[in-house]
N, C-alpha and C positions, 0 to 999 in steps of 0.2 A: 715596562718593556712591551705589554702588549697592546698597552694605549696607541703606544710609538710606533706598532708595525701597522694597526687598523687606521689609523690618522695620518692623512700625508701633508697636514699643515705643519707640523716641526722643518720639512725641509722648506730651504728658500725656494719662491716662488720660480726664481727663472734659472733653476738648475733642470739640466736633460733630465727628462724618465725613461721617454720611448724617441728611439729613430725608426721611421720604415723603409725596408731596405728596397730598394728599387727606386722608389721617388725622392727619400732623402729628408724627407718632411719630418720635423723636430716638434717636438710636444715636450714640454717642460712640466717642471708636476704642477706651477700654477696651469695651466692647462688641462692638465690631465684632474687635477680637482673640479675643473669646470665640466668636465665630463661628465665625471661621476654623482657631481652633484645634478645635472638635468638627466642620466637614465634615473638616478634616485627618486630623483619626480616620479617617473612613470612608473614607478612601485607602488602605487599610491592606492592600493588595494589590502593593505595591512601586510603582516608576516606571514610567510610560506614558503616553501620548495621553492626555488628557483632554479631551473637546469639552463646549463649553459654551453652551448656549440662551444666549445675551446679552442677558434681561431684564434693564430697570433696577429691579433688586429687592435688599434687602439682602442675602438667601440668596446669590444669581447672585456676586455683588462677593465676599461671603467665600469662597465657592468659590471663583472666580478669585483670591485671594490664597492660600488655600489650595492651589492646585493647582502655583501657581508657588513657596509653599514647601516643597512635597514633591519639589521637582525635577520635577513633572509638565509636559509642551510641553503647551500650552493651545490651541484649535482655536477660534477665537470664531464662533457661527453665529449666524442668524438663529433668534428665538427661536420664531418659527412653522413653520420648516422642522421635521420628521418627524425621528427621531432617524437618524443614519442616510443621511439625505440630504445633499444637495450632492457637493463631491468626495471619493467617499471610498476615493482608494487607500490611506490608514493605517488600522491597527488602531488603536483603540480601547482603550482599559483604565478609564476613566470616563465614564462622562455624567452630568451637569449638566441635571437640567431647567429649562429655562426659566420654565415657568408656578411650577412649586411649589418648587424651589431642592433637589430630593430627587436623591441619588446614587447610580449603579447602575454594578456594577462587569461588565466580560465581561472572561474570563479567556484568550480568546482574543486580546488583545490586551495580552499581559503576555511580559515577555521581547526586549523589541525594544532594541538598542540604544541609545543617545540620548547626545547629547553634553553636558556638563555644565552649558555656557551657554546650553542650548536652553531657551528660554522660550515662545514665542508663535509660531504656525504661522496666520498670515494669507491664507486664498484671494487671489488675486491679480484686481485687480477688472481686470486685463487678460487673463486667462488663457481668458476665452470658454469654457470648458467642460475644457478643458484639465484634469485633474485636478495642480494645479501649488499651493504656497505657499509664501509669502515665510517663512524660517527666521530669527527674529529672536532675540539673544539678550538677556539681562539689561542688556548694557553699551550692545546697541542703545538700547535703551527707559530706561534713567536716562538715560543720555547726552542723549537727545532732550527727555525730560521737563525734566531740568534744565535745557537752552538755551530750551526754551518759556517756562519757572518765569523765568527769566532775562530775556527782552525785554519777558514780559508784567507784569514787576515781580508778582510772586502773591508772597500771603505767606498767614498762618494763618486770616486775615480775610476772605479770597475764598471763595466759595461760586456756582458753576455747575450752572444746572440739567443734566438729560441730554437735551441734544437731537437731538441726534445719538445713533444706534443704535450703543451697544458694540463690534457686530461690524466694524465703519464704522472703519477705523485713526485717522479723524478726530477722532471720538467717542471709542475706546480710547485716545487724547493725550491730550484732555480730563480722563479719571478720571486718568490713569498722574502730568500733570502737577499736577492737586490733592493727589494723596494724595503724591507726595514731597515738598509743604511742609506738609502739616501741615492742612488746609484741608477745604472740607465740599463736598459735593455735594447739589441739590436732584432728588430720584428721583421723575421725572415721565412719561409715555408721550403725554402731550395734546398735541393739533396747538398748531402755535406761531402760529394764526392764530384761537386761540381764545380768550375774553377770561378761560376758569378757568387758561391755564397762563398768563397774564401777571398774573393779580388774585396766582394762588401766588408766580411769580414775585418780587413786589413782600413778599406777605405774608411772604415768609421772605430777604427784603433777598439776592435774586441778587445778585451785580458784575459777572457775565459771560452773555454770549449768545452762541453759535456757532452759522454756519450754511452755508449753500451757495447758488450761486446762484439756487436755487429758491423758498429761505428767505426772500430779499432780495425778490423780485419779486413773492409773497405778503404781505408785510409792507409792501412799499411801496402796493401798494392797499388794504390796512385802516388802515393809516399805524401800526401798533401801537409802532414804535419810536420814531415821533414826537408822542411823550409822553414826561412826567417819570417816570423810575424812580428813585426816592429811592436806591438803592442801586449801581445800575448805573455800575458804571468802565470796563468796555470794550466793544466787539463784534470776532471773528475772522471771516473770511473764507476759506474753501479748498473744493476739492470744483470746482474748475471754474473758467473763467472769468469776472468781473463787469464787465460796460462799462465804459469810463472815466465815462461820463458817471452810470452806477448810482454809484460810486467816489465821486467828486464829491459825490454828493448825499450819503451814506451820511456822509462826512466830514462834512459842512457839517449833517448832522442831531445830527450827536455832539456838535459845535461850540455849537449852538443849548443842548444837555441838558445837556452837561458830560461826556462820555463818547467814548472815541480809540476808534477804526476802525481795526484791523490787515487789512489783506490779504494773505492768507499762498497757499504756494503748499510741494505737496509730493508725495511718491507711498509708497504703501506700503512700498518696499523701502527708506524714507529714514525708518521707525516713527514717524512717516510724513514729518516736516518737515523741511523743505530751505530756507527763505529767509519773509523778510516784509518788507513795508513800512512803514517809521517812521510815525506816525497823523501826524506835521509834514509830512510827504511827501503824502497821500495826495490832497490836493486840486491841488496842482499836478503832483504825475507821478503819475495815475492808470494811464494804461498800465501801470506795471512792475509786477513782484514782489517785486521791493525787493533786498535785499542777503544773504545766505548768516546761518543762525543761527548765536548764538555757538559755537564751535567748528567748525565747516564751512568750508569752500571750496565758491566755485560762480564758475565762469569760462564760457567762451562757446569751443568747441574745433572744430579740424578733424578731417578724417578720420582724421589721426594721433594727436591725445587733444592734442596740445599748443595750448597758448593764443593764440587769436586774438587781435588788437588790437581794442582799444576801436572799434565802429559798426561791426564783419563782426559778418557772421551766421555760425554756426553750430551743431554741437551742445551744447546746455548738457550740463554735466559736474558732479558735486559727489564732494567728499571729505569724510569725516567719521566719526565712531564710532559713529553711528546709520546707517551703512548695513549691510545687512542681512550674516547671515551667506552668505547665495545661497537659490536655489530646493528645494524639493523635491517631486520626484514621486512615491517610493516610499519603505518603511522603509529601507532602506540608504540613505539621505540624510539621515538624522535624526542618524549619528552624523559628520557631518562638519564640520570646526570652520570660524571664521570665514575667507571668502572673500576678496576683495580690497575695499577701503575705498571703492573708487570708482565710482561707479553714474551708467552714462550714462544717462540720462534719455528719450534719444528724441524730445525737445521741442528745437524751432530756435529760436535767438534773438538776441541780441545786448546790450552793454553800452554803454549811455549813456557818450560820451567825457568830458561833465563831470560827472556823480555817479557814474557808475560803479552806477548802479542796472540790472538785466537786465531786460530786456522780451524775453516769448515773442513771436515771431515763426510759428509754426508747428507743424509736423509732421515728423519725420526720417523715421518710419515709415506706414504705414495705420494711426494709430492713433486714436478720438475717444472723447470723454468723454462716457457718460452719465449724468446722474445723479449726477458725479465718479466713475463708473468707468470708469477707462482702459478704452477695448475695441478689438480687436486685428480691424481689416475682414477682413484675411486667413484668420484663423480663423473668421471666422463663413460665410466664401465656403468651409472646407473641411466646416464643417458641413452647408452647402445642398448641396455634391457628396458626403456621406457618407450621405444622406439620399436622394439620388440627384434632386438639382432642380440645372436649369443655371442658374446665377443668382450674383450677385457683389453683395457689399457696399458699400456708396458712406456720403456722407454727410459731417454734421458735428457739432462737438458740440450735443449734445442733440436731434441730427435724423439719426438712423439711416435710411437708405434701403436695402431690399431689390428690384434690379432682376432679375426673376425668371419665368421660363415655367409655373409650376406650378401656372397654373389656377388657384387658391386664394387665399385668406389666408395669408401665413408669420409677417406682422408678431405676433402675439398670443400664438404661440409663441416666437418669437426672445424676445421683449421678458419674459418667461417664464423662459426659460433662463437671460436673461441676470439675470435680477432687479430689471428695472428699469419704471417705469411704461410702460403699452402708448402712449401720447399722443409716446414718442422714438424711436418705430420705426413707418416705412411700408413699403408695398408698391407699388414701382412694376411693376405687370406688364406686359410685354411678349411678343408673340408670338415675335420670335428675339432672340437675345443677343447683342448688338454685336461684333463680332469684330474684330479686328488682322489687316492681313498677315501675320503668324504663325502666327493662324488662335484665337489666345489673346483673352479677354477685354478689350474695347477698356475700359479702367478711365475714358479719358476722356471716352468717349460714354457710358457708364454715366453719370458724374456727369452729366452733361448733359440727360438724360434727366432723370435726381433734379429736378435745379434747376429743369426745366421742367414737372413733374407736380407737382399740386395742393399745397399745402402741408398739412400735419397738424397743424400748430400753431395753434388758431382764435387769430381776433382779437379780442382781451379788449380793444380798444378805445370799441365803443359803449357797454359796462355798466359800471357799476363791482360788481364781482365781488367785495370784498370783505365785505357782507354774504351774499351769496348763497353762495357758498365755506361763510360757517359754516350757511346754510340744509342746503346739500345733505349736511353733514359730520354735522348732524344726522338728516337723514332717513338715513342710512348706519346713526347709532349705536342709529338705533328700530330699525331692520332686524336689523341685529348688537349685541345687547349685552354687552357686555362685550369686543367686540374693539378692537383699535387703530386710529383712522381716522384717516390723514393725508392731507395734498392727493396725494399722492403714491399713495392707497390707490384701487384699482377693484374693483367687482363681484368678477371673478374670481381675484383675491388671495383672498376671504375663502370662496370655496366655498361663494358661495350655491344653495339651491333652486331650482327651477320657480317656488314660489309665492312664494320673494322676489323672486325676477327680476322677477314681473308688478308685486308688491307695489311694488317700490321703480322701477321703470319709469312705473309710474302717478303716482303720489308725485312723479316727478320732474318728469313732464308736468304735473301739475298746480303745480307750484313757477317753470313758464316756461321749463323746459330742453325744447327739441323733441328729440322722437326719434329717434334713429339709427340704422342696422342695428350690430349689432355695441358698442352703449353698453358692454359688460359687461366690455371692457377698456378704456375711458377713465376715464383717472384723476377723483379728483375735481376736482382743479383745472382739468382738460380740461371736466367736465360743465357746473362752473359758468362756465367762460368763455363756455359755448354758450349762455346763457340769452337770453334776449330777441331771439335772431337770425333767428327764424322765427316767425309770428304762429299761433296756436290752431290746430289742426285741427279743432276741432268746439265749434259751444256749449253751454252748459248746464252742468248744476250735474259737474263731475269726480267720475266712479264713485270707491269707497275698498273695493276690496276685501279688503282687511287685515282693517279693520272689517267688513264682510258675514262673515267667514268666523269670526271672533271669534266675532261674534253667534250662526252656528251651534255653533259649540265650547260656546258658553255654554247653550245650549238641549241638547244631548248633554247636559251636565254635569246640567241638571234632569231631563232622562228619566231618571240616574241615582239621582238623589236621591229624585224620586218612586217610581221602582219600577216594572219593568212588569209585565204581566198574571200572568207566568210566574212572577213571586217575585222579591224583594228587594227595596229600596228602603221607604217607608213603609207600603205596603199599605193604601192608601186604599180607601174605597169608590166604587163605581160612581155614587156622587150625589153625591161632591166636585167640585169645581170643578177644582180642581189635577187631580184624575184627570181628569177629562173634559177639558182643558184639554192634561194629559201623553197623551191618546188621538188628539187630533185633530194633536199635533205629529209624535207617533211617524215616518208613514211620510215627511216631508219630510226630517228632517234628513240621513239618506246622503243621498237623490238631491241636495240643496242642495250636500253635498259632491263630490256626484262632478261635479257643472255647476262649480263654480268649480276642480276638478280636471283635466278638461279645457280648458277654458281654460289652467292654467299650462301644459299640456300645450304647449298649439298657440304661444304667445306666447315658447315659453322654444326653439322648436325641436328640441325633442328627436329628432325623426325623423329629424333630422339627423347625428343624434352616430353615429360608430363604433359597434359592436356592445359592444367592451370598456368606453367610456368611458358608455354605461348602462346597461348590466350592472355598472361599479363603483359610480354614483348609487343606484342600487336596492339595492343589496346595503348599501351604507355609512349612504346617508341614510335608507331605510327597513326594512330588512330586517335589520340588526344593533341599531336600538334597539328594536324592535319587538321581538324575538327577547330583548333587555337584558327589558324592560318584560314581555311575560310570563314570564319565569324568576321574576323578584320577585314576579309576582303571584300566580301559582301557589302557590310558595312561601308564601305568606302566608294564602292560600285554604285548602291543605292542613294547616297549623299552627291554625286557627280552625275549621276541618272544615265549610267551607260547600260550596255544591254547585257551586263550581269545585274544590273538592280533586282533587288527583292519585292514586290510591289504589295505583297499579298500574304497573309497567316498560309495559305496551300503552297505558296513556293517556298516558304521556310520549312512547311515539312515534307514539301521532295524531296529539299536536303539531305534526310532521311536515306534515302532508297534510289533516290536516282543521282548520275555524275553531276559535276559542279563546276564548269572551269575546264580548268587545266587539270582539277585536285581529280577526276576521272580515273589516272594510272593511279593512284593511289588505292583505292576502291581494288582495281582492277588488279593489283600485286597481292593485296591480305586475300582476295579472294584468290589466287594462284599457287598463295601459300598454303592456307587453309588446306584446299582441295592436293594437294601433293603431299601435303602433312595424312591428311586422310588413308589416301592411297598407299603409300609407305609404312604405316605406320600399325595400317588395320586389314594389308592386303597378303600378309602372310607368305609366302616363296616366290607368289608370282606376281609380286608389290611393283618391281622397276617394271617388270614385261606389261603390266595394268599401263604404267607412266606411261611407259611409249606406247603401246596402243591408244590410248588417250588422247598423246599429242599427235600420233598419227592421223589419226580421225580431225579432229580438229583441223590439224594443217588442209587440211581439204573440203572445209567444210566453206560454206559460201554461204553465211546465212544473215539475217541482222533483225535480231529478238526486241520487239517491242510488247511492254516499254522495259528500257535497258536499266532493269533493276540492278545496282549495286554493280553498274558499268559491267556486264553481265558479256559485252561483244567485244570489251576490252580481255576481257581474259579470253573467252572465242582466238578472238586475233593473238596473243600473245601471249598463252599457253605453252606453243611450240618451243618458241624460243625459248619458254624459262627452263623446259624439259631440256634441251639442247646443254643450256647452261650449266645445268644438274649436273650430266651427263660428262658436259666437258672438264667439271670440278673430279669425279669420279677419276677419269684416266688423265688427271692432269702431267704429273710425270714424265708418261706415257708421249704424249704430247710432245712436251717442252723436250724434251731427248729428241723430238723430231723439228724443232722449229722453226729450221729452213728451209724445210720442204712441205711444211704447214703454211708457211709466209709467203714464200713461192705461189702457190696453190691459189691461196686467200687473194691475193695481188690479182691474179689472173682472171679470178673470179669478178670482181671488182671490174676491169677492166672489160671482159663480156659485159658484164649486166649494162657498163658505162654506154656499149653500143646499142643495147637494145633498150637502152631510157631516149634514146638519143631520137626514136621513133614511135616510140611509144609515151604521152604521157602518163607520169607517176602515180593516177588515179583509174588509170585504163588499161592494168596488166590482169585484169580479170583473175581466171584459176592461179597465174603466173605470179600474182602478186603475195603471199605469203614467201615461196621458194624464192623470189627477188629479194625479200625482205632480209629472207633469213641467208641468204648468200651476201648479201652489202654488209649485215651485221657482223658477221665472221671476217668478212675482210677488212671491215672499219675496223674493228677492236684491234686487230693483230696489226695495224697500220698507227692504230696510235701508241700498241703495246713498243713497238718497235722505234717510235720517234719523240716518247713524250719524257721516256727515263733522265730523268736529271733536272727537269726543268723547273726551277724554282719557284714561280708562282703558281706551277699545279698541285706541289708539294703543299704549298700554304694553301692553299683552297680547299682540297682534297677533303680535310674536316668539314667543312660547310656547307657539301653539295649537293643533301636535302634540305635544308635550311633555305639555299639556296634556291632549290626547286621549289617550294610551297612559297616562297615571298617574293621574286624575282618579280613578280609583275606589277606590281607595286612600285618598285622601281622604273623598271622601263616606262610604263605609261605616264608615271609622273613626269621625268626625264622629256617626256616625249610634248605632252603637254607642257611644258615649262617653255621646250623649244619653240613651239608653236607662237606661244605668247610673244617670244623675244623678236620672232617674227625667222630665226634660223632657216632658211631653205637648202642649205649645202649639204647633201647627204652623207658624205663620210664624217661632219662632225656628229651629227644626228646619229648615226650608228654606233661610230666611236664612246659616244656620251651615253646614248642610249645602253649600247651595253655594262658598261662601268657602273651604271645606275642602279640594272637589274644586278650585280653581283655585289657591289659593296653595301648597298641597303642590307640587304639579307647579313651580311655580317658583320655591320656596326647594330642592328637590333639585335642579331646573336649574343652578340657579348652583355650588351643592356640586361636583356632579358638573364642574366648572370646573377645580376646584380638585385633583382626582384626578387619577392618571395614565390617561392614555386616557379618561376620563371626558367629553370633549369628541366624541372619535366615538359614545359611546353616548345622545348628547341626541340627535343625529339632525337633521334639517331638516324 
């Protein structure tokens, strides 16, 4: 049996293994041997740890079979985790990427002993930080595969999509029990409350759905499984506890479709299953977890281990060859062979005297499930005293309570650490900490407390959330393209910006979710339960800053294409339209940028961050692509010999300290940040009153600093505005309750300054020219706030438009040179061309750069 699960020559050559969902592309297991056998190559450095990104990708799967036929112990992570991170007291001697399936050997991790049935090294979703994993061997994981392969009747015909995350021992059942019969899987990443992973689902004839109790009560408000799935033979259940009464229905929906409800129940150290319940069972004994899988024993024990009678409670116990070989915490654990067969569980319960079915009952230990991972209160109570916060862990499953003195937020961090949505972990603060006669943590006034402070789980009662769920999953995916978004996914999962924060804040408010301090760790399923429970804060038409900021990106991209006075670009004359058109835009577009730069500024709280954690934003989100983007440009500049060439060792390290380009605002924002962050942060009561004096002064200042260290007259210049922006973020509300007669105003404004440009050129409004600036900028923004909402290609842009800014020139000047060559003289296709050039480059390399190693921190935000 276990030969038959590690070897995939027994099945025929050209039967399916893997489909991937979106392109459609079939890999048969002669295929997928051919995989495995060329990453097996690249192992080629002996036996070792192998960790592996757990994308549902074909590459990921050959690796993992690859790695387990090299004798490699395989480490399954999350495929967005950093290489590197999580627990990591083992050495290494492989990694797996996730995104691209590419292997990378450190040799620092070669030489470690290992035991010969070491297979799969599982972090332990009780282990709270614990650097600890479940040591699973070969005979674990067939053994279990095949009792699953076993109750759930699977044969070569079954085909499961991946819904569950690989690294999820849930999910790694899933693959271990298709591929030991023979059987195909559907390789998909899409929320399972979305209609492209159920249209795939159906198009490529799934039989199976697995999920968790999360899965269930998202799908029961879109009602997605209540439809016909021409293909569909069963659904599983584990990962947590499910009502009897979700149970019930679940069965009785299978019943209606043609398709059995297993309830299963299991823990990682048992790879991962321990018992189910027959789908003839499941309507009338909803309660239980049913009976022990084939091969197992699970009985109901006292403190001694031996077996209670049928209706006592106590600890449940299982016996079996899928329990684990033990734990380990460091290399000298990796070579020790299997442990004892019998794995008490730490869940209370008892056995029905007339089926003889288990129903948990409880808890042996402080232990609750989030998310289906076991988590250990005690450890998390040594966390908040290693961290030095008096504070104790309380709670239950899927409702973490942190009862805590520390002034602060802890819930956003815990929920962080632990890996789980921030929507299962609160904060109850208290001034002292319940104490015991003892003088110890009173654990029961703790909960008491819990039970009586607010709840954190909104009531998804008045809406119905299932359209809305796919609204907000989509404003997520306009925001981040190309990431993963599940109800389960928040803000700060994906390391968004300042300017997504506003962007997709906005977005959201305008979609009916009211605002909350702190959105940026509520899951999705948390946002869109919130929708409709608080009426507008303001009327009138919802600003779209996305689009406003587009708009100027797009306007940069034409002063490009045109050319400015100084050289490059088309070199029009002074009685073109486009030139006199590219004269009067010139000085708007930075200050337009740095007003909606402040702004993110103010709305995203940055003044509030630690000194490390934006000093590492600036440095990652702006300042390493920016640093990427002029290397290449440079580069390409001095290959072509135009007059950004680099000629000289002393122009490469101006680079350093003086502007560069166009890359100049860039310089010129981290230093506006910086210096605002400063003043806020370290100016104590009269911190805003400092701002605006600052930008006061400024706005009048007429001066130009050589030499313009670290674009030093760019912040001079466009200080003001970012203060303005701050400022406008502060009473925004405030505002937007006025928007008509702010639009009015702005309009007007606009129209003055149009007359007195009309006599004045753009570079000869002397003192006048800051307060022009900053009056065109407030009237531009509210003119595209006002005309740009809805428009389709600003929506799709919107993600790209620093990307866009930092590579756009690259396009246009090629574009522009291409034309030259053709010998092109007609000026609107020249523009036309031109600009399509400068905005789609930047985002056919965005996505490339996806696909590279690290190429995802050098896009930048």
């Amino acid at each position: 049996m276990e030969a038959a699960f590690w070897s995939l020559d027994a099945v025929p050559a050209d039967r399916t293994a893997l489909v991937v969902a979106g392109t459609g592309q079939v890999i048969t297991y002669g295929g997928l041997r051919q995989m495995r056998d060329v990453a097996r190559a690249r192992m080629d450095a002996g036996q070792g740890v192998c960790r592996i990104g757990a994308a549902p990708t074909p590459q990921v799967i050959a690796a993992y079979l690859a790695a387990l036929d090299a004798g490699c112990p395989v480490i399954l992570q999350d495929p967005q985790a950093p290489e590197g991170s999580g627990p990591g007291a083992l050495p290494i001697l492989y990694n797996v990427d996730g995104e691209t399936g590419a292997i990378s050997t450190h040799t620092d991790g070669a030489g470690l002993d290992l035991h010969p049935d070491l297979a799969i090294l599982l972090s332990t979703s009780g282990s709270t930080g614990a650097q600890k994993f479940v040591r699973l061997s070969r005979r674990n994981l067939a053994s279990n595969a095949a009792a699953i392969a076993e109750y759930l009747g699977l044969t070569a015909e079954d085909r499961a999509p991946t819904v569950l995350p690989l690294a999820y021992s849930y999910g790694m059942s899933v693959l271990n029990s298709h591929l030991q019969v023979g059987a195909s899987l559907l390789l998909t990443d899409a929320p399972v409350i979305s209609e492209g992973f159920w249209q795939a689902f159906d198009d490529h004839r799934c039989t199976s759905f697995a999920g968790v109790p999360q899965s269930f009560a998202l799908l029961a408000r879109g009602g997605q499984l209540d439809r016909q799935h021409p293909a569909l033979r069963y659904v599983t259940q584990a990962g947590g506890k499910l009502g009897p009464e979700a149970v019930r229905e679940m069965a009785r929906t299978g019943r209606r479709h043609g398709w059995s409800f297993f309830v299963m129940y299991g823990q990682t150290e048992a790879a991962p299953r321990i018992s189910y319940l027959p789908p003839a069972l499941a309507e009338s004994h909803p309660q239980f977890i049913g009976r022990a899988i084939p091969g197992g024993r699970l009985w109901v024990a006292g403190p001694d281990g031996a077996e209670l009678p049928a209706g006592t409670e106590g600890e449940l116990v299982y016996e079996g060859p899928n329990v684990m070989m033990g734990y380990a915490t460091g290399p000298a654990d990796l070579a020790e062979g299997q442990g004892s067969a019998t794995l008490r569980t730490g869940d209370l319960g008892r056995a029905d005297p007339e089926t003889g079915l288990i129903q948990i009952t409880g808890r042996a230990a402080r232990f609750v499930k989030l998310s289906g991972k076991r988590v250990s209160l005690d450890e998390i109570g040594t966390w908040l005293m290693q961290d030095g916060v008096d504070g104790v862990a309380v709670g239950a499953d899927d409702d973490l309570g942190l009862v805590h003195t520390a002034g602060r937020d802890l819930a956003p961090e815990i929920a962080k650490r632990l890996d789980v949505p921030a929507g299962f972990v609160r904060d109850v603060p208290v001034v002292e900490l319940p104490l015991n006669q003892n003088g110890k943590p009173d654990l029961r006034a703790a909960q008491t407390l819990f039970a009586e402070h607010e709840t954190a789980t909104p009531d998804l009662t008045p809406v119905d959330t299932g359209d809305m769920q796919e609204a907000v999953i989509a404003l997520f995916r306009r925001q981040f393209p190309g990431e993963v978004i599940t109800p389960r996914t928040c803000f700060d999962d994906l390391g968004g910006s300042s300017n997504e924060f506003v962007e997709l804040e906005l977005a959201l408010e305008a979609a009916g979710v009211p605002p909350r301090q702190n959105w940026q760790t509520d899951s999705v399923a948390d946002l869109a339960g919130r929708a409709g429970t608080a009426p507008a804060a303001a009327s009138g038409p919802a600003p779209d800053y996305a689009a406003a900021r587009v708009i100027c990106t797009l306007l940069v991209v034409l002063l490009h294409v045109i050319g400015l006075r100084t050289g490059g670009g088309l070199d029009l004359p002074d009685s073109s339209i486009w030139r006199q058109i590219n004269d009067f835009l010139q000085p708007l577009r930075m200050p337009f940028f740095a007003l909606i730069a402040g702004f993110s500024f103010r709305i995203m709280q940055s003044a509030a961050q630690p000194p490390p954690a934006l000093l590492k934003t600036v440095g990652l989100r702006l300042a390493l692509p920016t640093a990427f983007a002029i290397a290449g440009f440079l580069t390409i500049a001095t290959v072509l010999g135009t007059q950004f060439a680099v000629v000289s060792v002393l122009d490469v390290v101006r680079l350093l300290w003086l502007p560069y380009a166009h890359f100049w605002f860039i310089m010129a924002l981290i230093g506006m940040m910086l210096i605002s962050y400063a003043v806020l942060r370290y100016g104590g009561r009269w911190a805003e009153g400092i701002l605006i004096a600052l930008a006061a002064a400024l706005a009048v200042t007429d001066v130009f600093i050589t030499p313009d260290i670290w674009a030093i007259n760019g912040v001079v210049d466009l200080m003001p505005l970012f203060v303005v922006g701050y400022f406008y973020a502060k009473h925004a509300p405030a505002l937007h309750a006025r928007w008509v007669w702010i639009s009015a105003g702005a309009v007007l404004a606009v129209i003055a300054m149009l007359l007195v440009m009309r006599s004045l050129a753009p570079f000869e409004l002397g003192p006048f020219a800051k307060p022009a600036g900053l009056l065109l900028s407030l009237g531009m923004i509210t003119l595209c706030l006002l005309v740009s909402r809805g428009v389709p290609f600003l929506a799709v842009l919107a993600p790209y438009t620093f990307f866009i800014y930092l590579w756009h020139v690259v396009g246009t000047a090629g574009m522009r040179r291409a034309l030259q060559m053709l010998e092109v003289e007609h000026l609107a296709p020249m523009i036309v061309l031109g600009m399509t050039a400068g905005v789609a480059l930047p985002v056919v390399f965005y996505h490339l750069l996806g696909y590279m190693p690290g190429g995802r921190l050098l896009r930048g935000k």
